[in-house]
Structure formats: structure tokens, C-alpha cells
N, C-alpha and C positions, 0 to 999 in steps of 0.2 A: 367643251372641255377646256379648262383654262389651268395650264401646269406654269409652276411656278419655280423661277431658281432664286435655294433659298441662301447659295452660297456659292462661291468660284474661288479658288485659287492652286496653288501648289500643296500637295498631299504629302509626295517623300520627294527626298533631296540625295543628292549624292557628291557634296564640293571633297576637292581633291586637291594632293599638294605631291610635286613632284622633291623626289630626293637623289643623290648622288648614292647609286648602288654599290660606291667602293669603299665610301665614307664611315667614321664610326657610328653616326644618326639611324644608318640605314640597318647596318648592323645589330644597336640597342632592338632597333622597331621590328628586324626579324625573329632576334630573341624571344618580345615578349611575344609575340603571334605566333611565334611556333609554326609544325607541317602547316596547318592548316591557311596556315595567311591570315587567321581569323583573332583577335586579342580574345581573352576569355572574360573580360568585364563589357558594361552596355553604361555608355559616358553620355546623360541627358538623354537617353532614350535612342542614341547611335550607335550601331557597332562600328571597331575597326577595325579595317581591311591594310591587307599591305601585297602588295603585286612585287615580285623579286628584280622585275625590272627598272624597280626605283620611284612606284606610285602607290603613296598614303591615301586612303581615303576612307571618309564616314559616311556611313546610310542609317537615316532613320528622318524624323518628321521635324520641316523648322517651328513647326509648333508642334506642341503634344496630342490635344485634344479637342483641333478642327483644323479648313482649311487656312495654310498662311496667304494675306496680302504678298504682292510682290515688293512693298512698302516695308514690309516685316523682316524680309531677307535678309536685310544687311546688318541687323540687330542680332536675330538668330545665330550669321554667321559668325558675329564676334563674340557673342557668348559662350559658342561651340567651339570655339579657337582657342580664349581664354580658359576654359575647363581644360581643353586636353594639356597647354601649358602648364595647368596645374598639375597636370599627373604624370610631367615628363614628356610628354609627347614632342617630337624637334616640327614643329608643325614651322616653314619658312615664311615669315612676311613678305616678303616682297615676291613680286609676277615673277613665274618662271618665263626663263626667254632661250627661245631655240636656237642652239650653236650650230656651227658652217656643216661640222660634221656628222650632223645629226642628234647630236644630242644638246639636253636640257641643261641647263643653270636647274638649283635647286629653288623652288619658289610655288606659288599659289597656282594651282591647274586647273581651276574653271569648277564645271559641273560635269562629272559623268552619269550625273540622272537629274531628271525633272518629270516626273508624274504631276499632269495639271488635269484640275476636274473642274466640276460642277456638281452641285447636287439639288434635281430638280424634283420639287414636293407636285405629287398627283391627284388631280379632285377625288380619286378612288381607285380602290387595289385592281378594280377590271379594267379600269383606264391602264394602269402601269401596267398589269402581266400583256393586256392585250396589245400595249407598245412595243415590250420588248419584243413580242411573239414576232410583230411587225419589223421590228428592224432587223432582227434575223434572216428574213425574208430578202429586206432591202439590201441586205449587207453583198450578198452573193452577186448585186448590178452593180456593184461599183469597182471601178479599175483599180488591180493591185490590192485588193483585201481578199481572202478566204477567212470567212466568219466559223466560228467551231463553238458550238452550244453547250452548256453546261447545266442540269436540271439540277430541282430540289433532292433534296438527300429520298426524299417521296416518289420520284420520280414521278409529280402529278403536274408541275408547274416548273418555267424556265424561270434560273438567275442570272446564270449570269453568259452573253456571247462574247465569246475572246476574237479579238480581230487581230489577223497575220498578214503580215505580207507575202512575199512570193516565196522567200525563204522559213524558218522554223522560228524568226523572232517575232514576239507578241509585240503590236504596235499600239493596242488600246485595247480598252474594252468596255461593255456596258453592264452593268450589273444591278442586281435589289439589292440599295445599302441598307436599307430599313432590316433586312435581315440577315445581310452577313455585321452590320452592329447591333443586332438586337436589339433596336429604338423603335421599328415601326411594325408593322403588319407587312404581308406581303404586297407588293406592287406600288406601297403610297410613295418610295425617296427612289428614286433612280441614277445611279451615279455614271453619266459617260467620262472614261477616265482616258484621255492622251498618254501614252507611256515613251517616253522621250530618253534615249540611250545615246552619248555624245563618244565620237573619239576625238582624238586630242589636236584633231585639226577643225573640229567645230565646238568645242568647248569654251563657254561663256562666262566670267567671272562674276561676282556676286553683283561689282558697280554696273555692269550692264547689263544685269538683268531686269529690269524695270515693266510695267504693268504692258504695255504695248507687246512686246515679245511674250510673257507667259500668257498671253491671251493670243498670241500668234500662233502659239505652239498648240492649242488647241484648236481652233478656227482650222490651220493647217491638216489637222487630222478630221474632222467632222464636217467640214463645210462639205465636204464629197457628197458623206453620206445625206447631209440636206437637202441637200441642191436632187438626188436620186428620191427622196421622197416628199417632195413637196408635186402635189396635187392627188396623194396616194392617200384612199379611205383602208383603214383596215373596219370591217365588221362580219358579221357572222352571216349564215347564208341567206335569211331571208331580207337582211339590210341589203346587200350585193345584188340578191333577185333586184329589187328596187332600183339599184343602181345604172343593171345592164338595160332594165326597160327601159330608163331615162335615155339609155345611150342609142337602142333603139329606136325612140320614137325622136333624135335630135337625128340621128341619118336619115330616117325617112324625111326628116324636113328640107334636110340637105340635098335629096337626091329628088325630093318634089320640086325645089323649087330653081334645080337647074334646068328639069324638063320644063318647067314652065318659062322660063327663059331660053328654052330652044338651044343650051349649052352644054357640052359636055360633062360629064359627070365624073370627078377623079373622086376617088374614095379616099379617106384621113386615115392617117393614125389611129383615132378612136373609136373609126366606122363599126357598126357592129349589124351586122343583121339577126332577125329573128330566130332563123336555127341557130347561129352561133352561141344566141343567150339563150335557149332554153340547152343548149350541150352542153356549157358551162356553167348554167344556174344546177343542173343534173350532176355535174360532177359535183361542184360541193358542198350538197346535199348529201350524196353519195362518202365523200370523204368524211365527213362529219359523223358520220354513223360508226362510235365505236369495234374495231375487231373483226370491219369489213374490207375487203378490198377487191376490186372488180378491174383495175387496169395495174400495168407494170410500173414500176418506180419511174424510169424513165415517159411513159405516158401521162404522170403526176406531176414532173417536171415541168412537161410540155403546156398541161392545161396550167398547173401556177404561172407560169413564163406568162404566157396569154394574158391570164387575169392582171397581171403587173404592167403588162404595154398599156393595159384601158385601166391603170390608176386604182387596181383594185387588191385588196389583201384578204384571203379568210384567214379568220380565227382559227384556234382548233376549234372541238367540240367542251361541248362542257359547260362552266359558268359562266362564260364568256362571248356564247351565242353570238349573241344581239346585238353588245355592244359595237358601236360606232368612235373609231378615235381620227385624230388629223395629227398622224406621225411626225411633220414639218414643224407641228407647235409645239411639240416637247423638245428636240434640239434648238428652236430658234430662241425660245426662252433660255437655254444654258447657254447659248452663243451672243445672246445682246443684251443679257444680265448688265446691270452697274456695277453689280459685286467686283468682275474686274478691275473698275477703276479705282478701286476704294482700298485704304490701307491698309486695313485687317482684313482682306480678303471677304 
């Protein structure tokens, strides 16, 4: 399998500008926003927001219609500045700077969002559903994420896993963009998305946001889940049977040729004896079979736990059997892309 990123950069943007809450500026910009804090026009494709505590800010994309270079930002952001200038907006030039007593000067606040992706093209749609199926899987070993799955509107096939921290805020997630844009079939574009939410003691301005940092912010989010599935095969059950045998007859090698050496024999990590692989080659088999079920959720658990220590994933059932993918090579393709270094993203 050879997946490919066909693109990297920032998605949506959220730069902000602080205001003086007692001011007439702040006042015009409650006006036009009304209850909602919401303006009722969309300026270049951004709405804007107004927080009563004296923070302006626009969300939407610094490009329109792909991702932007981190090259591209500081164009974006002065085209998005000058517009709102035209329509009135008291949008302040210069850095805000934090007073003794807690508050702001009225000035430029940074970013309160950066969504940074990738989007990695798939040899075929079995390769990509049977990735995600896989990372789903993987999501649940990694410190600090609870993964929550989201099916087709069919409910025959996954798109998209929302990944959480410990708390109720979504930190990323991986999705089919081929088909939430309607550009591809299912499973060929996979988009792992960093969803990066800033307060206003880690908020980064447009000048320093540069290519090393929006590729940080993603590596930060994904290198977890990398690093959790690199040496992990996902395939379907009779690829796995193949697998545990290998695993099989590599302990027996292990364990013949300490007795031959006259030396203790500690068992690995990956040991696997002969009843172990045909119990778990049985289970799933067993689980693959449509609208059966023969042990409890929690004993379902127990044998996927198993299969994932010895590097292995099933599929579900279905079209996707057989296939064989190497999960690590579709995140390390989105994480060692050049796309990052490049100006248009």
C-alpha cells in the first residue's frame, strides 16, 4: 500500500483582536452583532463574532477553496483586515499588551483557532475504510484521547473518529473527505485534522506563525497515535490466521533454541503459543460472522486488547475481509509530507 499526502496545511483560522469593553468601538461592534454576538453578514467567507468581554474575532478559511501554506497567512490576514476596515469594522493595528491589572490595551490577539491537516490520497477505498476502522481501534491505546466513531448516514461503513481528551473538547479527528466534499468515493482522501483551540495566554500572532509551528501543531496531535501503530497489521481473518502462525512458529524458535543452549527461556511480548492462536484465530472468525455473538462485550474487549499487544487488527466483516493495510504509513505520509514546507500549502 502506498498512501500519499496530497496536501498539508491550515483549514480554518480564528485571528482575534482585543477591544476596550467601555469604549464607543466596542459599543458600534455590540450593536451590529446583536444578542447573539454573531454579525449577520459573512466578510470573505468569515463570520464575526464579538465576546462582551472586549474580544473581536473572525472564523472561516484563509483560503477559500483548499488548504492554506503557513506562507499564505500573513496575506490572508491583511486582506481579512482590510475588508473588515472597509465595512467599518475598528479592527486595532497594533499588538495588544497586557496591563498590571489585568487587563488589555486594545490591539491584535493572536489566533483563537488553527485546524491544521493533511489530506492523504489512498491506493483504494478498502485501503482507506479499512485504515480508519484501524485507527479507531488504535485510538483507544493512546494516553489522553477517547476516540467516538461516527458512521455513514448507511450505517454500513465508518467516516469519520472524533478524538477527545479527558474533558468534552474535541482535539482532532480523522475523517472520509472524499465524501464529506463530495470529490471522491469512499475511503480514497483521508483527512487527519489537529483542531487547536488557543486562550489568550497561548495565543500566537499571524508574524509567528510560520511553517515549523503549524506543522508542530499537528505532529503534536498525531505523532501519539503513530508511534501506537507502527508495527500494527490491520487485515481480515484469514490474513491474521497467517500472522499468529508466523508468531507461532518464531516462539517456537525462541523457545528451541534456548533449550539448546541449555538457557532459560523468558517468554516476549509477542510470544504466542499454539492454543493461544487457534483461540484467537476462533474468535475472529467467530466475530466476523454477521448478527452472531457467542462471548460478552467485555470478553470482546479482552481478545481485541490481546490481538493489539501481538500487532494485530481485524477488520469487520464484509468487503474488506482480506485486506491487509500498514496503518503507520498512512499517518507518516501526512506527518513527513513537503507540503508543510511549501507556501501554498
Amino acid at each position: 500500500m502506498v498512501a500519499v499526502a496530497r496536501s498539508a496545511g491550515v483549514d480554518t483560522w480564528s485571528p482575534c483582536w482585543r477591544l476596550d469593553p467601555e469604549s464607543p468601538a466596542a459599543s458600534w461592534v455590540n450593536d451590529r452583532c446583536g444578542p447573539s454576538g454573531i454579525a449577520p453578514e459573512v466578510l470573505l467567507g468569515h463570520r464575526i463574532v464579538y465576546f462582551r468581554a472586549g474580544l473581536l474575532a473572525a472564523e472561516g478559511k484563509p483560503v477559500a477553496d483548499r488548504l492554506a501554506g503557513a506562507g499564505e497567512l500573513a496575506g490572508s490576514y491583511d486582506r481579512l483586515v482590510g475588508a473588515m476596515l472597509e465595512q467599518g469594522w475598528p479592527v486595532p493595528v497594533d499588538e495588544a499588551r497586557r496591563l498590571g491589572d489585568g487587563r488589555w490595551t486594545p490591539g491584535a490577539a493572536g489566533f483563537r483557532r488553527l485546524d491544521v491537516t493533511a489530506d492523504v490520497a489512498m491506493p483504494s477505498a478498502a485501503d482507506g475504510l479499512a485504515t480508519l476502522a484501524a485507527l479507531s481501534s488504535m485510538a483507544r491505546v493512546v494516553p489522553g484521547l477517547r476516540p467516538v466513531t461516527w458512521p455513514s448516514l448507511d450505517g454500513r461503513r465508518l467516516e469519520t473518529i472524533a478524538l477527545y481528551g479527558r474533558g468534552r473538547r474535541m482535539l482532532g479527528r480523522i475523517y472520509d473527505k472524499g465524501v464529506e466534499s463530495l470529490t471522491a468515493p469512499p475511503g480514497r482522501v483521508l483527512r487527519p485534522e489537529s483542531q487547536n483551540r488557543f486562550d489568550q495566554r497561548m495565543r500566537r500572532g499571524v508574524e509567528t506563525t510560520d511553517a515549523e509551528y503549524v506543522r508542530g501543531l499537528f505532529h503534536r496531535r498525531f505523532v501519539p497515535l503513530w508511534q501506537a501503530t507502527k508495527g500494527v497489521t490491520v487485515a481480515g481473518p484469514l490474513v491474521l490466521a497467517g500472522k499468529l502462525i508466523e508468531l507461532v512458529e518464531a516462539t517456537d524458535r525462541r523457545r528451541w533454541a534456548a533449550e539448546a543452549e541449555k538457557r532459560k527461556y523468558v517468554p516476549g511480548p509477542r510470544d504466542v503459543t499454539a492454543s493461544q492462536a487457534e483461540r484467537l484465530a476462533g474468535f475472529m472468525v467467530l466475530r466476523a460472522t454477521p448478527g452472531r455473538r457467542l462471548h460478552s462485550r467485555a470478553t470482546d474487549y479482552r481478545r481485541l486488547a490481546e490481538l493489539r499487544r501481538l500487532g494485530l487488527v481485524p477488520t469487520d466483516a464484509g468487503e474488506l475481509e482480506e485486506i491487509e493495510v500498514d496503518v503507520a504509513e498512512v499517518l507518516e505520509a501526512a506527518l513527513d509530507t513537503e507540503h508543510w514546507r511549501r507556501r501554498d500549502g
